[in-house]
MARFI-822377 format. One line per field, with one value per residue (C-alpha): residue in one letter; y, z, x. Coordinates in steps of 0.05 Angstrom, whole numbers. Each point is the difference from the previous one (the first is absolute). Layout:
N
code A;...
y Y;...
z Z;...
x X;...
% end
This chain:
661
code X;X;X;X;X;X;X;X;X;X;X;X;X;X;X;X;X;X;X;X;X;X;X;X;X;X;X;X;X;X;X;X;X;X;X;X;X;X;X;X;X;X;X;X;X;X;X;X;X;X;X;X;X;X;X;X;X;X;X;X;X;X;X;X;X;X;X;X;X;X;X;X;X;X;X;X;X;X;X;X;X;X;X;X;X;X;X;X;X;X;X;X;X;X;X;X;X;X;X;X;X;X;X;X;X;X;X;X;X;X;X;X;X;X;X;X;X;X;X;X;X;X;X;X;X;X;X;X;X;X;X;X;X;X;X;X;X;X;X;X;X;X;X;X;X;X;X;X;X;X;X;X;X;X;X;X;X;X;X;X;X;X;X;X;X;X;X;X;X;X;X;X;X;X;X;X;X;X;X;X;X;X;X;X;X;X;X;X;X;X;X;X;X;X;X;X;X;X;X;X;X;X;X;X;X;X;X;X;X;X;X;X;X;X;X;X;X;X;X;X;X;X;X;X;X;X;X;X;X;X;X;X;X;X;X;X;X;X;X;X;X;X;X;X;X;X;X;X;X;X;X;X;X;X;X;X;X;X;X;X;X;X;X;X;X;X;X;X;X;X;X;X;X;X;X;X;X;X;X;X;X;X;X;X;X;X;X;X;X;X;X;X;X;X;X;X;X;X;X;X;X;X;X;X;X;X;X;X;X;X;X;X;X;X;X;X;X;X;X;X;X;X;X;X;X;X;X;X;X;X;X;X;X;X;X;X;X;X;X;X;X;X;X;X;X;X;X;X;X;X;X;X;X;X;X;X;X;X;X;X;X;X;X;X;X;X;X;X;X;X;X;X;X;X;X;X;X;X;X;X;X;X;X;X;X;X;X;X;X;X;X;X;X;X;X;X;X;X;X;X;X;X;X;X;X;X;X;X;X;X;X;X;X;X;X;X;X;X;X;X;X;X;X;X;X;X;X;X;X;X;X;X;X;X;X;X;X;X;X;X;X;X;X;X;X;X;X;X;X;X;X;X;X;X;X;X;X;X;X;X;X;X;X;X;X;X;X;X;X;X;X;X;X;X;X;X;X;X;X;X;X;X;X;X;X;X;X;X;X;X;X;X;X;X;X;X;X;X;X;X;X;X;X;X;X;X;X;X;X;X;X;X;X;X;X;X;X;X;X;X;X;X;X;X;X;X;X;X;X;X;X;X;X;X;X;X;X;X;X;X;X;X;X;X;X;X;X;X;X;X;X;X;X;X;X;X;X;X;X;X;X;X;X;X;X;X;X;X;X;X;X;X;X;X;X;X;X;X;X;X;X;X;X;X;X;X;X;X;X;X;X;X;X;X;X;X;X;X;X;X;X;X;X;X;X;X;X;X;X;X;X;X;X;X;X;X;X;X;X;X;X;X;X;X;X;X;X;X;X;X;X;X;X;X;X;X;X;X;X;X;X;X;X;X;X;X;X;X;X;X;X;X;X;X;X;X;X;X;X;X;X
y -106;2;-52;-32;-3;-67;3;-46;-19;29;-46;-35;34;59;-27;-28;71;13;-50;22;66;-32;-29;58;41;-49;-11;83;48;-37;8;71;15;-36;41;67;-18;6;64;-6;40;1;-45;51;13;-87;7;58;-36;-64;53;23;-67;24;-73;-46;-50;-12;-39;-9;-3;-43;4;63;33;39;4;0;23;26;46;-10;-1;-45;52;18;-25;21;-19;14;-26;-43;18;-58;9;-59;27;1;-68;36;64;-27;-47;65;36;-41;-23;-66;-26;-68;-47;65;9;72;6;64;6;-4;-72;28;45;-51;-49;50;18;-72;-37;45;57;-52;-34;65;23;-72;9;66;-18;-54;41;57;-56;-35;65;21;-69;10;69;-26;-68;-31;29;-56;-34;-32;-34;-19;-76;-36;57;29;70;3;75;-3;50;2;49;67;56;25;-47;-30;-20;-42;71;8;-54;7;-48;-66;-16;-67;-3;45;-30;-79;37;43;-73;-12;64;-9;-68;19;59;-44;-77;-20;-2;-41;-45;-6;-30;-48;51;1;53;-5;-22;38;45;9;70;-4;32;54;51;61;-22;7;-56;25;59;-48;-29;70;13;-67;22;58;-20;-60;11;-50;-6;-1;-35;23;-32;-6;-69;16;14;-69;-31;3;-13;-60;-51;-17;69;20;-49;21;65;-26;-37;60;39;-48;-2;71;2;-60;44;50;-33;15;41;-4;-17;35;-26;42;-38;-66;-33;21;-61;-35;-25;-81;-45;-32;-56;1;-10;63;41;68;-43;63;23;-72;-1;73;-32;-61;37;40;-51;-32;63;10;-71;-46;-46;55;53;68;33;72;18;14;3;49;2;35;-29;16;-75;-44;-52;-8;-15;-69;-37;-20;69;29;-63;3;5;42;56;-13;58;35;76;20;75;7;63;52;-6;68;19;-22;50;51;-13;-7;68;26;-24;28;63;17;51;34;61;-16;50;-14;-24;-64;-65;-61;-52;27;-13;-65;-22;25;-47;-69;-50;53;-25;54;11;31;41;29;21;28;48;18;18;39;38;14;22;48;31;11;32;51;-31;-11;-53;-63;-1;-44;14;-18;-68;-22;20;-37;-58;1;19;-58;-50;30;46;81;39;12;67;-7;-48;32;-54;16;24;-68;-49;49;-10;-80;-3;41;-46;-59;29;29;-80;-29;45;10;-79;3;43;-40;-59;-8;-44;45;42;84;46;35;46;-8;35;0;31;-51;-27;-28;-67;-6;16;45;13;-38;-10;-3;-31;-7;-45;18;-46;-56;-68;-57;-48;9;-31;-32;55;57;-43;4;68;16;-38;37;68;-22;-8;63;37;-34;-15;81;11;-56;24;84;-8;-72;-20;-24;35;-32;35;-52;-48;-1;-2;-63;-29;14;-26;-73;0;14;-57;-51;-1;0;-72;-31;27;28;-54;42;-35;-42;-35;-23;5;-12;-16;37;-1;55;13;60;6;54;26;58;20;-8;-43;-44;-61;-64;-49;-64;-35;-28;29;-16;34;61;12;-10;50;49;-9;11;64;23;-13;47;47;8;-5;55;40;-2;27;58;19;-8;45;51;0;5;73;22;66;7;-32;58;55;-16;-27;70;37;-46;30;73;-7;-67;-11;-10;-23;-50;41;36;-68;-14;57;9;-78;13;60;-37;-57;40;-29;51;29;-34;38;24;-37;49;0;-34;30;50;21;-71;4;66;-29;-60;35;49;-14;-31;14;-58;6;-15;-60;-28;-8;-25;-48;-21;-4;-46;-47;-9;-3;-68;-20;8;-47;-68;-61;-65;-70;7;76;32;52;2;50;51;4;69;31
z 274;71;56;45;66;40;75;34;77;34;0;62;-1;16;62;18;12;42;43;5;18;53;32;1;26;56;20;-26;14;56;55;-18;13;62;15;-21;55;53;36;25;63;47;53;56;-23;16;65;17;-28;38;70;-18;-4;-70;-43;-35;-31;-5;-48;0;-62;12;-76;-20;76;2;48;-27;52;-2;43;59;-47;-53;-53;-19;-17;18;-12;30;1;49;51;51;61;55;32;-59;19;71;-24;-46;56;39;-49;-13;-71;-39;-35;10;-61;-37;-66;-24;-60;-28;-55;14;-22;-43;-33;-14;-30;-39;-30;-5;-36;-18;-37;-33;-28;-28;-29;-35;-32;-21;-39;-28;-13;-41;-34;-24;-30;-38;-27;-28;-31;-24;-30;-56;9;9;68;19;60;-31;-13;-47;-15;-72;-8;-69;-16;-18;-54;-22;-56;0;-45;-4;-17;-66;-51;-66;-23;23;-24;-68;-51;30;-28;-8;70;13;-40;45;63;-10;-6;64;20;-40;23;78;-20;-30;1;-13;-76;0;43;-46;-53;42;16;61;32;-2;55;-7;-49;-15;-24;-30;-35;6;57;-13;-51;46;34;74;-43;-26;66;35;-67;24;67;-30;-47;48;39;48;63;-31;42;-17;28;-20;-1;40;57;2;16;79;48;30;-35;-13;8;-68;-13;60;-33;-62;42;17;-54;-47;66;3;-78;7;45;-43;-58;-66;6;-34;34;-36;15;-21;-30;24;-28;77;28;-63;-19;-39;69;-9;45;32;74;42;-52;27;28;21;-76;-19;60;-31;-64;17;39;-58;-49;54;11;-87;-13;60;23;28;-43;-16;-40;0;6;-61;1;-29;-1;-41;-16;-50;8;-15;-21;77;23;30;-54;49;5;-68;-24;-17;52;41;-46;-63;-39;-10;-29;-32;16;-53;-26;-38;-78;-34;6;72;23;-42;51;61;-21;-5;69;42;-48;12;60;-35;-42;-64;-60;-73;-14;35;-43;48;-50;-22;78;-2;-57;21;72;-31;54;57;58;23;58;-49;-46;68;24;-63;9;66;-28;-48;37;48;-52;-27;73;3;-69;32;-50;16;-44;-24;-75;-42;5;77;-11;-45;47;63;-44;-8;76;22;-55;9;47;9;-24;29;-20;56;-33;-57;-50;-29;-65;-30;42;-32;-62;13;22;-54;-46;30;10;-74;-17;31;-40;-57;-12;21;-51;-56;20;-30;61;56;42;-15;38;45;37;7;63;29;63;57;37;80;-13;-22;-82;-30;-62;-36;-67;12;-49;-8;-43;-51;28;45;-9;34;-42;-33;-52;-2;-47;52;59;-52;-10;76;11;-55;35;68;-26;-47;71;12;-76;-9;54;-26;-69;22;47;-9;71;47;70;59;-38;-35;56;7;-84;7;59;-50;-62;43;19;-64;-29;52;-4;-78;9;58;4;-67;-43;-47;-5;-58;45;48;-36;36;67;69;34;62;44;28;69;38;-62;36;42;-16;-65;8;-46;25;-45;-23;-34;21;8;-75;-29;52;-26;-72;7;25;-58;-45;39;-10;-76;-3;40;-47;-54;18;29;-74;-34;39;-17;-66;-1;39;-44;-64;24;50;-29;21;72;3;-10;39;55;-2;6;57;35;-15;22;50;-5;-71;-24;-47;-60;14;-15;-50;-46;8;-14;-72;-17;15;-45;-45;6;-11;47;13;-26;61;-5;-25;35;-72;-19;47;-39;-11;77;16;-44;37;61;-30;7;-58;-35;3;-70;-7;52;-37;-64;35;24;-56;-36;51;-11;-74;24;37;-49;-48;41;-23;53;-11;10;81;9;-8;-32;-65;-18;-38;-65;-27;-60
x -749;-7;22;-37;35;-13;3;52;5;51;74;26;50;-25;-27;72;17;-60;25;59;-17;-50;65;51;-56;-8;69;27;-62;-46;76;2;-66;6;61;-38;-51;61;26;69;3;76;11;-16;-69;0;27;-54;-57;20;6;-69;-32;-12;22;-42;27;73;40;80;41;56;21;-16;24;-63;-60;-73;-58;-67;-31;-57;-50;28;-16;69;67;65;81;62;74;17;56;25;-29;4;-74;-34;-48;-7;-18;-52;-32;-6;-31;-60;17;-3;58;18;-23;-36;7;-22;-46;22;-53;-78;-24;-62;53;54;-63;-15;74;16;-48;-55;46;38;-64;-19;55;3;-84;17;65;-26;-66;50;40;-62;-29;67;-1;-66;19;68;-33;31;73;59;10;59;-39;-61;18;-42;-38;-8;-2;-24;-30;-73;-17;-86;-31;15;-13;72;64;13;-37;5;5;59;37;25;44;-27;-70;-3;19;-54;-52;16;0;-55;-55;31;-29;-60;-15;7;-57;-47;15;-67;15;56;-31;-55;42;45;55;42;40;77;38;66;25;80;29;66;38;69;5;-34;-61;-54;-12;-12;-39;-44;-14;-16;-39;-48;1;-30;-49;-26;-59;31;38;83;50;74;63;80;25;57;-40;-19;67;5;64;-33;-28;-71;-16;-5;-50;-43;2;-24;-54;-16;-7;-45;-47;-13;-3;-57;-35;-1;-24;5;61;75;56;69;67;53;75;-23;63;18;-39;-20;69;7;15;71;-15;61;9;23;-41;-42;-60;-37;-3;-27;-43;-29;-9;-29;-52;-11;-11;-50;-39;-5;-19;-4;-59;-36;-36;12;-48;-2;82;32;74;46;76;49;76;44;42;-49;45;20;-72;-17;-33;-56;-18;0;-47;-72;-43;43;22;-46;26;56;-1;63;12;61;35;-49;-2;-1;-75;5;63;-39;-61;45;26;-61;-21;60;-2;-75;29;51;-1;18;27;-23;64;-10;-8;-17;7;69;19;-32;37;74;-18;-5;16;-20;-58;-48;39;56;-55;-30;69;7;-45;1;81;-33;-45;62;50;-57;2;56;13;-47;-62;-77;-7;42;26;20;77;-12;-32;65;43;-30;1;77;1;-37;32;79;-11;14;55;67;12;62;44;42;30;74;-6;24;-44;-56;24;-6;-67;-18;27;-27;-74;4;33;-81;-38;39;-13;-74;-5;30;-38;-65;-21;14;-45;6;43;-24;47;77;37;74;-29;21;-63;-11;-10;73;-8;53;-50;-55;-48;-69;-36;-83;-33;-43;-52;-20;30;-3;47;70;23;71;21;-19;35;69;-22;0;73;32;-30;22;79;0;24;60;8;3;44;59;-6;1;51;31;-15;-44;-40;-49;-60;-26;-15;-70;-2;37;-41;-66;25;25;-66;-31;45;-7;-72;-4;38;-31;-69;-16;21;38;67;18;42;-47;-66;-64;20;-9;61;-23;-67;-20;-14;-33;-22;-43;71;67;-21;70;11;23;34;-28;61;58;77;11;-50;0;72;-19;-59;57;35;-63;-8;64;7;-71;26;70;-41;-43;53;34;-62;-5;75;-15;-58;36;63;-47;-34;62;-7;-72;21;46;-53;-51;53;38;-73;-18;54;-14;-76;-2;-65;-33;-73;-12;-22;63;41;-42;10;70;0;-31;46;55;-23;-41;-60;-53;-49;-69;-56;-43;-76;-50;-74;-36;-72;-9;-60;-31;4;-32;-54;-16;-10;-51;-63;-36;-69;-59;2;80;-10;-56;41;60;-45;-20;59;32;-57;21;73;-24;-30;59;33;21;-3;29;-42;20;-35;73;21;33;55;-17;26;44;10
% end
């Protein structure tokens, strides 16, 4: 993707200095050249001059107590200090030279032209000449100076950048912005039918999805010129000057016609107008400009508008309206199959092992952007380097998933042996009860070693498969899970510690929203009682009810929360024994895997072994894949013919089960 660098004048600014210059050069450098033109000779070479009828000119420096004179000939220039001498005016007279009313020009008047107004003017062209070219090699970089001005990068085709290709998890994205692309290549056949090009399209979604991807992706694909520009560059100190700069900017993209025009977090300029008096009217100036230039009286076929945002909800309504924006691409968190392509993508570079299972990655990251899966990797490939490996493993991809999600290990701080035996206990509590719950998600891994992001231990746990809806059985689930910690720890060691914070934070969470979003209180029924807003950042619910109810809901909330706090006691006290093995070999070993868990789980409860899958028909397979005689293929032929017509319809064309003996 390469940039096309616009030339610029040169600033007044720049020319400020040259003036300045101009004038300390005049009143600095032009006296000391005069005085460089000046030999200083004694006073007795004076007197012996003036005996010799030897003076020129001859000038008297009151001020300065010196004499200036020249000689016979007027060709040089001398000076001397002054001593006080009553027949100096006599002495002079007799000597021949002139000195009353003369003024002595101690520099030649072609020379002093020259160093006054003609150096100067030079010096100015050829500053302003050097200036003007380093603008036009430095084009397209910020300006402080450059009022009114947009400095919007200009990007056309190029056969390096990124590509669709590069861009993985987000197809339907793909797929909307790619008829953009299509359309600006050949608009003829969407013009046959009645179809007009889009005036603005809106990318939102979380940080780190892509969007800004996408938009380099277009810039790559397009054979077009592609404008690119933050919003915050927009908003000026003084005010009107972000909309000149917008001015600007759709005037250069009309010139340049068809072309796209991206505007990167545009929530910057393109915020809902309050309409209240001592408001930012520069920002509202910006915007109205904006909306004028997108859909105003005036035409402005050819510019297609791209921003990205991820707060749409703050957007002026004006702007996000038909006509202006007509479509809006959601760039959400990959699915399953789309992290498995986004790994893929960032792991195309890396050497890879055989060990390495993508969509078992993919499926431990639910929730993760593919900013997160392509740090992932790049941990990966770093923690195989320094293992002293050529290629990444599998064991390496797990662990820069817990190092990006929790962070590394500190191997520095050493617990006491009792605060190891409590987090034992309490990480042995979570998956002890995900294990006894039939709708909980598999354990994973379980680990006392104490992590950077502030975790003393953890459980991870992987589902066994993409979902994208829970049930109110599996949020229960996931409460009772969340207590077992601290319900492990009171019932082990009859007290309480500060580990099971965040567990509590979750499951209040989890709670609140079953009763005020989900619906899922008896109490309340059917009613929303909280919004989300900035669903793509923070994702924080506001409350839509009064004090009443608010304080009722927290009572709701709590009587869950007890209630599933109680369960997961219960369930703990029921298989202590088993809580005490695999808690006391937790301790021995730190770190265990979830088959591990798993089948010192069912030895503890005797629950037997599963048997291990066996590969079915291996020689039914070998021989489909050998190649078969024309004689064999015509009589399977044939005998699937009769198989059809064996095959009872109803009165609609549909098949009718077959009947068994």
């Amino acid at each position: 993707m390469n940039e096309v660098k616009r030339p610029k004048k040169p600033l007044i600014y720049y020319y400020s200095i040259v003036v300045l210059i101009l004038l300390l050069f005049n009143f600095l450098a032009m006296p000391w050249i005069a005085q460089r033109q000046v030999r200083e000779v004694d006073y007795g070479t004076f007197m012996d001059m003036a005996e010799n009828h030897e003076l020129g000119q001859v000038e008297v420096d009151q001020q300065e107590n010196q004499i200036i004179f020249t000689n016979k000939e007027g060709t040089a220039i001398y000076k001397t200090g002054m001593i006080p001498d009553p027949d100096l005016k006599q002495m002079l007279r007799d000597s021949g030279a002139q000195f009353e009313g003369e003024i002595i020009q101690q520099t030649d008047p072609l020379l002093s032209f020259l160093l006054t107004w003609v150096l100067p003017i030079v010096i100015f062209v050829a500053i302003g000449q050097y200036m003007s070219n380093r603008m036009m090699k430095n084009a397209g970089g910020p300006n402080a100076m450059m009022f009114g001005k947009s400095n919007a990068k200009v990007y056309v085709k190029s056969s390096v950048g990124i590509r669709f290709s590069d861009v993985a998890g987000e197809d339907e994205a793909k797929d909307s912005l790619k008829e953009i692309v299509e359309y600006l290549h050949d608009p003829s056949k969407y013009r046959e039918i009645g179809a007009t090009m889009p005036k603005g399209i809106l990318l939102v979604g979380p940080p780190g999805t892509g969007k800004t991807m996408l938009a380099k992706a277009v810039a790559g694909e397009a054979n077009v010129p592609f404008f690119s520009m933050s919003g915050s560059e927009f908003v000026e100190m003084f005010v009107g000057m972000g909309a000149s700069k917008v001015r600007d900017l759709f005037k250069q993209a009309k010139e340049k016609a068809p072309c796209i025009v991206f505007i990167d977090e545009i929530d910057a300029i393109g915020k809902k107008r309050d309409g209240q008096l001592g408001g930012n009217d520069e920002r509202e100036q910006t915007l109205n400009q904006l909306l004028t230039e997108m859909d105003g009286f005036e035409e402005n076929t050819g510019v297609i508008i791209l921003a990205a945002t991820n707060r749409p909800e703050s957007l002026d309504p004006a702007l996000t309206r038909p006509g202006r924006f007509d479509r809006r691409i959601i760039v959400d968190r990959p699915d399953l199959k789309g992290r498995v392509d986004v790994l893929k993508v960032h792991a195309k570079n890396v050497n890879m092992d055989e060990t390495v299972d993508l969509d078992a990655i993919a499926l431990a990251t639910s929730g993760a952007v593919g900013s997160d899966l392509a740090n992932m990797i790049n941990e990966a490939a770093i923690l195989a380097v320094k293992k002293g490996r050529k290629a990444v493993s599998q064991k390496d991809l797990f662990e820069a998933v817990e190092i990006v999600l929790v962070g590394k290990e500190k191997k520095d701080r050493i617990l006491s042996q009792e605060e190891r035996r409590i987090v034992s206990y309490h990480e042995v509590g979570h998956a002890l009860v995900s294990a006894l719950q039939k709708d909980s998600e598999p354990v994973q891994k379980i680990t006392i070693v104490p992590r950077t992001m502030g975790a003393l231990g953890y459980v991870m746990q992987t589902p066994e498969e993409e979902k994208f809806l829970n049930t109110k059985a599996e949020l229960e689930a996931m409460l009772v899970t969340a207590l077992a910690g601290r319900a492990a720890e009171e019932l082990v060691f009859d007290t309480v510690t500060t580990g099971a914070s965040n567990d509590i934070e979750q499951a209040t969470k989890i709670a609140r929203a079953m009763v005020t979003q989900y619906g899922m209180s008896e109490k309340f029924g059917l009613i929303g009682l909280e919004s989300i807003q900035n669903r793509y950042l923070d994702g924080r619910a506001v409350m839509n009810c009064g004090e009443a109810t608010a304080a009722e809901i927290d009572q709701e909330v709590m009587k869950m929360l007890k209630g599933a706090y109680a369960e997961a006691k219960r369930m703990l006290s029921e298989h202590r024994e088993t809580m005490d093995q695999i808690a006391g070999f937790l301790i021995e070993k730190e770190t265990i895997t979830g088959k591990e868990f798993m089948k010192i789980y069912r030895r503890c409860e005797g629950i037997p072994e599963p048997e291990e899958k066996k590969e079915e028909n291996p020689v039914k397979e070998q021989t489909i894949e050998m190649p078969k005689k024309e004689a064999d293929t015509e009589a399977a032929q044939q005998e699937e013919k009769e198989t059809q017509k064996k095959v009872e319809r109803d009165e609609d064309g549909f098949i009718l089960p077959q009947k068994r003996d």
